[in-house]
N, C-alpha and C positions, 0 to 999 in steps of 0.2 A: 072897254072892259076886257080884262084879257081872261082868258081861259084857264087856269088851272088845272093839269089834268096828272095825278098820281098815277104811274102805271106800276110801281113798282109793289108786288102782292103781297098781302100776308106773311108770306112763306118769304119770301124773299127780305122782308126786313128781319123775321125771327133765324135766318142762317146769320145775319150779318150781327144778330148780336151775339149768337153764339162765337163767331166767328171772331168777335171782339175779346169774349169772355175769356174764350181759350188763347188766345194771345197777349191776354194781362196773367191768367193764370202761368203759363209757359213765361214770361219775364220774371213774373217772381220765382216761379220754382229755377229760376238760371240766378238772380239774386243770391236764392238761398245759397243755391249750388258753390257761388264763389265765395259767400263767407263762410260754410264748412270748411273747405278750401283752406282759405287765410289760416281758419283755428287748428285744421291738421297739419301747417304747417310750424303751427307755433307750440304744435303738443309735440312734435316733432325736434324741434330747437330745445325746449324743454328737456325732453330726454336724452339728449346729444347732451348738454348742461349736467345734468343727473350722473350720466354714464361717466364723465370726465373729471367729475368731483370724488365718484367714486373710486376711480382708478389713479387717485393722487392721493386722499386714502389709504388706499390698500398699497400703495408703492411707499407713503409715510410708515405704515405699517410695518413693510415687511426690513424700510431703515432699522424701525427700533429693534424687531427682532433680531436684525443681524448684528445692531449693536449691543444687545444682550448678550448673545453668540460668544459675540469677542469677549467680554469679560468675563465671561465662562459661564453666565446665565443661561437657564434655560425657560421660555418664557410659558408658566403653567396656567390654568384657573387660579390655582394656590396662588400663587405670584401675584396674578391677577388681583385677587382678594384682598390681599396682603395692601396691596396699594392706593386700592380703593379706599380701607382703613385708615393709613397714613394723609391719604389726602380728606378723608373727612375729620380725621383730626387737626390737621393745620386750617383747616378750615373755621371749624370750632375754637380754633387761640386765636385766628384772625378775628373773628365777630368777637371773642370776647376782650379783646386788645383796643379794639374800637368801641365797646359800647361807653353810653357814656353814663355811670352813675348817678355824674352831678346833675345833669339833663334829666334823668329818669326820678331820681330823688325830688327836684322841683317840682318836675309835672305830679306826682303823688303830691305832695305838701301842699297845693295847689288844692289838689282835691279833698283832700282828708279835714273833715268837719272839728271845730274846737276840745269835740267832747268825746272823742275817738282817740287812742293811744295804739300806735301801730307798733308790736313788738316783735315781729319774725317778717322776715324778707325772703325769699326761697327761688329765687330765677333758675331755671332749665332753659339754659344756653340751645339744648338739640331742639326742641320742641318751640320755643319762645315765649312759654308760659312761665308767669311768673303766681307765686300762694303767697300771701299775706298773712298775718294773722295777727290778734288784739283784740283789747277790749273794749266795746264803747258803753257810754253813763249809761244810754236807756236803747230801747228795740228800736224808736222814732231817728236816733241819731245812726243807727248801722243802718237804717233804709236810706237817710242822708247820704252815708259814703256810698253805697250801692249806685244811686243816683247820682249821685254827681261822677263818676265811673265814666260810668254808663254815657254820659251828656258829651264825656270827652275823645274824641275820634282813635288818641291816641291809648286806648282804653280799650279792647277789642274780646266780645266773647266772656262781659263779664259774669263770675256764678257764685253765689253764696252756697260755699260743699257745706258748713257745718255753725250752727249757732247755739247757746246753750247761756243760761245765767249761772254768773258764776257765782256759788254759796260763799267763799271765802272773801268775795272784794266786800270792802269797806264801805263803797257806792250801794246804796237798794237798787236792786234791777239792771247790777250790768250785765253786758253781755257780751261774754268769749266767740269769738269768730274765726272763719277763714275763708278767706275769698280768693279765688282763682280768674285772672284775665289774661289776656296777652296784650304784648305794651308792644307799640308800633314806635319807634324813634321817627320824631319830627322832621328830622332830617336826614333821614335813612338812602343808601345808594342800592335803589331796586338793580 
């Protein structure tokens, strides 16, 4: 039978964990230490990146001004303004050069219930809102068009501004409308 004899104290095993303790805490805080490291060096690349975009920028920039220069421009706010105007207008004949009626006209025909009569068409090119307006037989068939609107993706933000029966139709209980939505093309190039 052999003897067993722990001589090692109390005290002596509670430094050794401490001793432990702090030699996993001191690896990790040396851990930390190098992926700070890496990320300061990469906030670092970043703004060397930042700085040199800007300075290609400002060297395109100061191209255009001196090609202003030469044609005897001189480059203001006003100017400035001026072109920003121009380019929101050609912008505006581009989308409406492209949009497509027939597309748009379907997907409406699509929606509009048998007993609905659509007579004003009203699109705002700048905004992408388009007002409708017409008559439908009864209040059950304009909550119809509302509905079926509404169901269709390409339909966006539908609102009924205004309804009213109208005294003069022929029909009992029709009712004069105008609906506001914004119409998303199906096949739009975001």
């Amino acid at each position: 039978m052999k003897i067993r004899l722990n001589l090692a104290l109390r005290e002596y095993r509670r430094r050794r964990w401490i001793k432990l303790a702090l030699n996993l805490a001191s690896l990790l805080l040396l851990v930390l230490l190098v992926r700070e490291g890496m990320h300061y060096k990469d906030l670092k690349q970043e703004e060397a990146d930042f700085r040199l975009r800007i300075d290609r920028v400002r060297h395109q920039q100061d191209l255009i001004r001196a090609g202003l220069r030469a044609l005897g421009k001189e480059p203001t706010e006003e100017s400035f303004k001026s072109l920003r105007k121009e380019v929101a207008f050609a912008n505006d004949l581009i989308f409406r050069k492209t949009f497509s009626w027939t597309e748009f006209l379907s997907d409406l025909e699509a929606r509009v219930p048998p007993d609905v009569a659509i007579s004003r068409i009203q699109p705002s090119f700048a905004t992408g809102m388009v007002l409708i307006g017409g008559t439908a037989r009864s209040l059950k068939e304009l909550t119809r068009l509302i509905i079926q609107l509404q169901s269709d993706p390409t339909f966006e933000d539908v609102f009924l501004l205004d309804q009213k029966v109208d005294p003069n139709s022929p029909v009992k209980d029709a009712v004069e409308f105008s609906i506001q939505f914004r119409y998303r093309e199906r096949y739009a190039k975001s």
